[in-house]
C-alpha positions in Angstrom: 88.2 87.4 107.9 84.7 87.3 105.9 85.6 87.6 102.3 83.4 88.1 99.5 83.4 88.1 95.6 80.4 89.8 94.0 80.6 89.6 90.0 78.4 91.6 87.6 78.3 89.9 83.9 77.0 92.0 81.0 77.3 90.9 77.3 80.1 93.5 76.8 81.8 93.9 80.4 82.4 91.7 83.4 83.3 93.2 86.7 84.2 91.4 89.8 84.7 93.0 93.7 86.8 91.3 96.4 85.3 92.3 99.3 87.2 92.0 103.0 85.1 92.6 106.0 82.7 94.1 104.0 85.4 96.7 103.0 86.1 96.6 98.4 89.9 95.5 97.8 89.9 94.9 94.5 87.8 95.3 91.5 88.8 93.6 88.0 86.8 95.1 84.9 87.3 92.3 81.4 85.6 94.3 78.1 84.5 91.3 76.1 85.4 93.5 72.8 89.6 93.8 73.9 89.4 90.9 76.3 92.5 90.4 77.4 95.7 89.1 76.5 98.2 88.0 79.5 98.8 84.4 79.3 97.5 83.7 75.7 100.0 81.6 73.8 101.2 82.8 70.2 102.6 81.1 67.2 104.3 84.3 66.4 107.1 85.5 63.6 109.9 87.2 64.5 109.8 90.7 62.4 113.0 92.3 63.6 115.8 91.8 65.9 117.8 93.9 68.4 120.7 91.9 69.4 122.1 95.2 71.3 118.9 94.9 73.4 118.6 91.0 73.4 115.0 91.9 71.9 112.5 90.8 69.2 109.5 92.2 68.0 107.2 89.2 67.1 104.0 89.9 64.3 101.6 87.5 66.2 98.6 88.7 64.1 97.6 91.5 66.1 97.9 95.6 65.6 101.0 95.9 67.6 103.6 93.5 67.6 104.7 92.1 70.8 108.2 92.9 72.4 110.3 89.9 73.3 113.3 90.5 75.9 115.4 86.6 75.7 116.9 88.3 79.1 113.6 87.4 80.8 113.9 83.5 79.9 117.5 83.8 81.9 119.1 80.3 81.2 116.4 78.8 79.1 117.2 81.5 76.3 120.8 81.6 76.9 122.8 80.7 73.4 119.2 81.3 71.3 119.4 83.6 68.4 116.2 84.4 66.7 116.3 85.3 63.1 113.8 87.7 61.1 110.8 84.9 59.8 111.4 82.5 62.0 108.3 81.3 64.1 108.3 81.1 67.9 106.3 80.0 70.3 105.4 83.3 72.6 103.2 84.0 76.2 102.1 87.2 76.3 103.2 88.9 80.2 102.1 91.8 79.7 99.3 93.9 77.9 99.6 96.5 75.7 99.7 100.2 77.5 99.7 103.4 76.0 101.7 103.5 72.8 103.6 100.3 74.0 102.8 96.6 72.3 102.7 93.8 74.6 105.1 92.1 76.5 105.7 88.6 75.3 108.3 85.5 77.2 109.3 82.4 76.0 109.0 80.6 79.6 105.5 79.1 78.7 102.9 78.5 81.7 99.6 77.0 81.7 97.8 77.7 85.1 95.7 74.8 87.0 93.6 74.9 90.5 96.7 73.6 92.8 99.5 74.4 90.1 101.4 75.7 87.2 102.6 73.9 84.5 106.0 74.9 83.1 106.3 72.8 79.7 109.7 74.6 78.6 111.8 75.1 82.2 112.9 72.3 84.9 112.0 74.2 88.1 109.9 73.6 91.1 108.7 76.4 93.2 106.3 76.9 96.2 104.0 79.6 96.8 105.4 82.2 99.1 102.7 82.4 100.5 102.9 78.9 101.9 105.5 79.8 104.7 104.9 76.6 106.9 108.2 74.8 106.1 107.5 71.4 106.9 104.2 71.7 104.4 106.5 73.6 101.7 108.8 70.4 101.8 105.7 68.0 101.4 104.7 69.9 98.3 108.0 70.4 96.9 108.1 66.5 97.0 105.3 65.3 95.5 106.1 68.4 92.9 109.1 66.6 92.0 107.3 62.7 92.0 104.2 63.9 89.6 105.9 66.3 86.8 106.8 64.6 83.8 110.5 64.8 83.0 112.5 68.1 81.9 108.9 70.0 83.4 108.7 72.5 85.5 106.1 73.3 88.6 104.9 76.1 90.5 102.8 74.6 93.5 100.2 77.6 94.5 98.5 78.8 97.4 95.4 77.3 97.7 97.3 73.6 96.7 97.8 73.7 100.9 97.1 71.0 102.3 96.3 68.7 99.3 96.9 65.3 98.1 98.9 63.7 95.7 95.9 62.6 93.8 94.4 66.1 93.8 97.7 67.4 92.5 97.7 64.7 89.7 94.4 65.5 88.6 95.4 68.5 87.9 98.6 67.6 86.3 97.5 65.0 83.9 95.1 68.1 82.8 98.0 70.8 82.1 100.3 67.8 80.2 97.1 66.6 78.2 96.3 70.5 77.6 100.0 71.0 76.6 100.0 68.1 73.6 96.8 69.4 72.3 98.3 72.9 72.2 102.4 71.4 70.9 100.6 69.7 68.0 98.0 72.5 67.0 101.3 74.7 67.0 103.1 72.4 64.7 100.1 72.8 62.0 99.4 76.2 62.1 100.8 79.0 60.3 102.2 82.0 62.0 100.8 84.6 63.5 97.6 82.3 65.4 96.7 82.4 68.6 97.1 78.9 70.1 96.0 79.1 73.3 93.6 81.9 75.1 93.4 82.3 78.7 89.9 81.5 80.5 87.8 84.5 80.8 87.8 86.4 83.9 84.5 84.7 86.1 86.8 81.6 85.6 89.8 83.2 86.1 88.4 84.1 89.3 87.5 80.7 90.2 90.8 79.3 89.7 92.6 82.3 91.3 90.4 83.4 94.2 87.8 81.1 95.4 89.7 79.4 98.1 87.9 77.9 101.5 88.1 81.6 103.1 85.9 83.0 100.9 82.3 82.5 102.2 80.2 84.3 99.5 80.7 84.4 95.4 77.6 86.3 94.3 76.8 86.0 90.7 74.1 88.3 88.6 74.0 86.0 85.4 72.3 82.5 85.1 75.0 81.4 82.1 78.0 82.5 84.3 76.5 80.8 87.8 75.6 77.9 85.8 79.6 77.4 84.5 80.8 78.2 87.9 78.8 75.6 89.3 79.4 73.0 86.9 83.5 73.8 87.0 83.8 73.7 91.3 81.7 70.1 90.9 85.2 69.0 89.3 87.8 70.8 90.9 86.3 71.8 94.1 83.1 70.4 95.3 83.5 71.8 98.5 82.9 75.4 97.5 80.3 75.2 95.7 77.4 76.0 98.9 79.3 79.6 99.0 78.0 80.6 95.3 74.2 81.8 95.0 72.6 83.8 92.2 71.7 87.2 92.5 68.3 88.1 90.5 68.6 91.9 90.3 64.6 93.8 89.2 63.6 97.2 89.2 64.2 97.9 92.7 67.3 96.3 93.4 69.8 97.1 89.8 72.4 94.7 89.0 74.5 93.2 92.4 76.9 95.8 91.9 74.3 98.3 92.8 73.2 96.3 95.6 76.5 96.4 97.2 77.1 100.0 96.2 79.9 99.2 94.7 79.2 101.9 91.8 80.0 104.7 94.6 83.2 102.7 94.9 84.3 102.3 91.6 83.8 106.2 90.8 85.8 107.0 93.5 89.3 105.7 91.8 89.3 108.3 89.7 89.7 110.9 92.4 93.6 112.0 93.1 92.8 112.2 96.8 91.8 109.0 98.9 90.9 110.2 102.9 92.5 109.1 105.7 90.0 108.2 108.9 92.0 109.4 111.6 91.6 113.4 109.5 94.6 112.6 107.2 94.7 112.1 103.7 97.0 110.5 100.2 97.6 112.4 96.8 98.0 109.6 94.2 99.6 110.6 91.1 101.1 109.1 88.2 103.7 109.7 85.5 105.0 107.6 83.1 107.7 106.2 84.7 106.1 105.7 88.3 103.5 106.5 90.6 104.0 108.9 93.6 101.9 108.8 96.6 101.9 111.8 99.1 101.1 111.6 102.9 99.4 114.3 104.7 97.7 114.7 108.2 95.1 116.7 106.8 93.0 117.6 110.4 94.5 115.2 112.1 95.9 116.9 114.9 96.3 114.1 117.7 96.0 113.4 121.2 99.3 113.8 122.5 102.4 115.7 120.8 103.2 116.3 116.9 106.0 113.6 116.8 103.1 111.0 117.9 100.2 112.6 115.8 103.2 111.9 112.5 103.6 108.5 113.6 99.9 107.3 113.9 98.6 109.1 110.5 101.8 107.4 108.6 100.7 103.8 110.5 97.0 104.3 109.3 98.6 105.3 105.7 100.2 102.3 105.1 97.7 100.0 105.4 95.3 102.9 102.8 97.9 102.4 100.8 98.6 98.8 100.2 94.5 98.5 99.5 94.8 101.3 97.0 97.5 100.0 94.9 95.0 96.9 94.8 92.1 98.4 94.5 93.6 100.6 91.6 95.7 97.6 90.4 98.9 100.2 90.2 102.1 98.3 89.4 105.9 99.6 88.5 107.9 101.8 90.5 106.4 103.5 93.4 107.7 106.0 95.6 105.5 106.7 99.1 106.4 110.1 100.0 105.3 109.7 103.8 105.4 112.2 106.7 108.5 113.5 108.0 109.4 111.1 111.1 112.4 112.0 113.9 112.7 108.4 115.1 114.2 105.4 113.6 112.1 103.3 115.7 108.8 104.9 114.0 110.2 105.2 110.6 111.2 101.5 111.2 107.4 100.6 112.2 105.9 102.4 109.1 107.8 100.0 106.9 106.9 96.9 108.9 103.3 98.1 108.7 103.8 98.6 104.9 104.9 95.3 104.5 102.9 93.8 106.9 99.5 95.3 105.1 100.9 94.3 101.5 100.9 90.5 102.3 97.4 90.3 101.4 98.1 91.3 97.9 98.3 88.7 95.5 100.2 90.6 92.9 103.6 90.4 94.0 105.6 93.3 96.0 109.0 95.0 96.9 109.6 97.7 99.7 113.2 98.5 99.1 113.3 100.9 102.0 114.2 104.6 103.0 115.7 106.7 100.2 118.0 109.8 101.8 115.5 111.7 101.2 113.1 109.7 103.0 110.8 108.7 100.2 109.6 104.8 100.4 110.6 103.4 97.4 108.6 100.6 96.2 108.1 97.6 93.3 104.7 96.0 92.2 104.4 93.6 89.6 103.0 95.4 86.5 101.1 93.0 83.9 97.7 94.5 83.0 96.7 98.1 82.2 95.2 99.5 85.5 92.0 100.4 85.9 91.9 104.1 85.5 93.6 103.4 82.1 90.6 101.0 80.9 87.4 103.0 82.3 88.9 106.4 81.5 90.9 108.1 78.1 93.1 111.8 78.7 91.1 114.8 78.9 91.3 116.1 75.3 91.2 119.9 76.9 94.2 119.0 79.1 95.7 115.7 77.4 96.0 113.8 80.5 98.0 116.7 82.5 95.1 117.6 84.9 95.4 121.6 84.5 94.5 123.9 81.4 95.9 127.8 81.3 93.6 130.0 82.9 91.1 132.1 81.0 93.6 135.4 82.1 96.6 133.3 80.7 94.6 132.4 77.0 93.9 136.8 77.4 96.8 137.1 77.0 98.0 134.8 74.5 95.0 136.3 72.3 96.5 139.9 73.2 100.0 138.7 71.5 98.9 137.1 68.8 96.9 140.6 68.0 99.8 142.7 68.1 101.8 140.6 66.5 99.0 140.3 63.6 98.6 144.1 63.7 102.3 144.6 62.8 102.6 142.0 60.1 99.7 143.1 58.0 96.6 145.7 57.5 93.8 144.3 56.0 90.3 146.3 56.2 87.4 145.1 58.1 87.3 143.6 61.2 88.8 141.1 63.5 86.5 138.0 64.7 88.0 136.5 68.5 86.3 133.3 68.7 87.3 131.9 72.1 85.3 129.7 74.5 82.4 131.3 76.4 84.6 131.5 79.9 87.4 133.8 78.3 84.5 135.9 76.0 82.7 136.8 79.6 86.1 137.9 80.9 87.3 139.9 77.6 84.1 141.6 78.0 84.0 142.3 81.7 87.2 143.7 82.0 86.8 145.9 79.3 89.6 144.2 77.4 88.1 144.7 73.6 88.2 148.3 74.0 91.5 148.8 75.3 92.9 146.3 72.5 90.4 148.6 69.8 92.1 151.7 70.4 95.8 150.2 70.7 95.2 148.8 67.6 93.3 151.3 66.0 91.2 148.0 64.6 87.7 147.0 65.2 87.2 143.5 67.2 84.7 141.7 68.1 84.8 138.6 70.0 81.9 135.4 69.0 82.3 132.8 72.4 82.1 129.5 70.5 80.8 126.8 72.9 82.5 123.6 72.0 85.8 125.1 71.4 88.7 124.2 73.8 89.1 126.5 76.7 92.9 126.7 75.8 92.3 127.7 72.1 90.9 131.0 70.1 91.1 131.6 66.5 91.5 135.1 64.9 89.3 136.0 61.5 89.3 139.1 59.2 86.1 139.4 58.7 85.0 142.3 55.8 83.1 145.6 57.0 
């Protein structure tokens, strides 16, 4: 597989595009004015206490305070009790979305090249996606031999294959990072940020550039510059795959080399095509994300049953890029074709599964409802992309439909008669209304006909910043 990263730096934005085959999987987008905040360490203070929820709100200095669930630290917070002022130690797990603060944890972890540093857990774990057994057990040893007592370790991916002295390196970083953070905690006054998360060009350094990627094109000379000088530490090896990109007139910045604008613009759009004819309606609520399966013009080679089959096949694999690509997370519930088979319906899911290995973020296909809707897990920690680049549609507020220019006719007509009954003042009556529903008042004659029910003169002013969905009534003297 040819895998690419292309990165775009701007003073107030950073984008970066995984690339597989030439085909965009991802795309991250890191404003430097909100940054963000998963994984920054917090010398917070505890503000108030819900022991029916076994929840906190922590102040740590920020204009929402950050929700701490003690269920999520399992044994490590078992027998804890947090009182209102007292300071604690907080990771934040998840960002801030919609009217929601972050999400904060007690189970501390400082990320590294091969691993993760657990100061506050004893626990060793492997990468899933290491599923040779015989490696797993190699790491898992030398796990155990190089963490410092009452420490915990998560051995990642790109740690296959490494040795000891690689993994210590990186180990006598995390524990030497961890004292400098333990002792600026101890003299700093809650709320202060303690620790912040490398920005996202390292982020994707440490989290992506692994030996199968062949290119990591960058369009800024101070982010090339601290890629290169942080592979010459950790991973020499890499560095040949990173180059430069000098965007001018004619080319724009690499994004628009790569046409990865087009792209981008695209995620906003409910419907993603299939390219057997088929096609997927995406859409979200608050409590999950729904995504339809249709065969569009698809209409197959052989019989309806087979025609079902391959558009849900091709679907699955659409659909694990999408929830990538879109970086959707929570519950989600695939609402795919209706199959007669079990063997078919069994395939889908083994496709679905198959096609969301590649995903980093982790996954859950919990199987066929009675219904048969998919129903589906993915880890949720940042606001997704269609939440950062976009805000609700003040006309519509986010619900994707406003009434119809007939429908606010009508509304105008009852608030009229309703007006007409309660009072008689002289003059007339100003309609101001958006300029769709004054071309329809007026072409369908509807001022007259309201005139002489009324016995009132109107007279309608189209007003063209005003919401389609709105009109405002005036008495206006003769």
């Amino acid at each position: 597989m040819n895998k690419s990263i292309i990165t775009n730096v701007m003073p107030e934005e950073t984008r970066v595009a995984v690339l597989e085959d030439g085909e965009l999987m991802e795309i991250s987008v890191e404003r430097s004015e909100s940054g963000h905040l998963v994984g920054n360490i917090y010398k917070g203070r505890v503000k108030n206490v819900l022991p029916g929820m076994q929840a906190a709100f922590i102040d740590i200095g920020r204009d929402k305070n950050a929700f701490l669930y003690m269920g999520d630290a399992g044994r490590q917070a078992a027998g804890r009790h947090l009182t209102i002022g007292q300071d604690v130690l907080v990771q934040i797990a998840k960002d801030a979305m919609g009217d929601k603060g972050p999400r904060a944890t007690i189970s501390l972890t400082l990320p590294g090249r091969y691993i993760v540093l657990m100061p506050t857990v004893d626990y060793i774990g492997i990468s899933r996606r290491i599923e040779d057994e015989a490696e797993r057990n190699r790491l898992r040893q030398l796990a155990d031999k190089i963490r410092p007592d009452g420490m915990g370790v998560i051995v990642r991916t790109v740690a296959k294959g490494k040795s000891q002295d690689e993994l210590m390196k990186d180990m006598a970083y995390l524990v030497n990072m961890w004292s400098t953070l333990s002792a600026r905690a101890k003299r700093t006054s809650a709320p202060a940020l303690i620790y912040k998360d490398a920005d996202l060009v390292v982020r994707i350094v440490r989290d992506y550039l692994t030996n199968d990627v062949t290119q990591f094109v960058i369009d800024s000379q101070e982010a090339y510059n601290r890629v290169v000088d942080l592979l010459r530490y950790i991973s020499p090896e890499l560095m040949d795959c990173v180059s430069l990109f000098e965007s001018n007139a004619q080319s724009g910045d690499v994004f628009s080399r790569y046409n990865l604008d087009v792209a981008l613009e695209s995620l906003q759009s409910r419907r993603v095509d299939l390219k057997c004819g088929g096609y997927l309606v995406i859409d979200h609520t608050e409590a999950l994300t729904v995504i339809d399966v249709n065969t569009g013009k698809f209409v197959g080679n052989t019989n309806l049953s087979e025609t079902v089959f391959q558009t849900n096949l091709e679907a699955t694999v659409e659909i694990a890029r999408q929830l990538r690509l879109r970086d959707i997370g929570g519950i989600i519930i695939i609402d795919f074709i209706d199959m007669d088979k079990p063997e078919q319906r069994a395939a889908v899911l083994t496709g679905l599964e198959t096609a969301l290995k590649k995903d980093r973020t982790k996954s859950n296909v919990l199987g066929i409802t009675s219904l048969g809707l998919v129903e589906m897990t993915r880890k949720k920690a940042r606001q997704n992309l269609s939440g950062m680049l976009y805000s609700p549609c003040p006309h519509c507020r986010g619900k994707g439909r406003i009434k119809s220019p007939e429908t606010v006719i009508i509304d105008i007509k009852r608030e009229v008669r309703n007006l007409n009954k309660r009072s008689r003042p002289g003059g007339r009556l100003l309609i101001q209304v958006h300029p769709q529903v004054a071309d329809l008042l007026k072409r369908q004659d509807e001022v007259r006909r309201l005139e002489q029910e009324t016995a009132r003169t109107l007279a309608v002013e189209p007003v063209a910043d005003m919401n389609p969905e709105r009109f405002s009534l005036l008495w206006k003297p003769d």
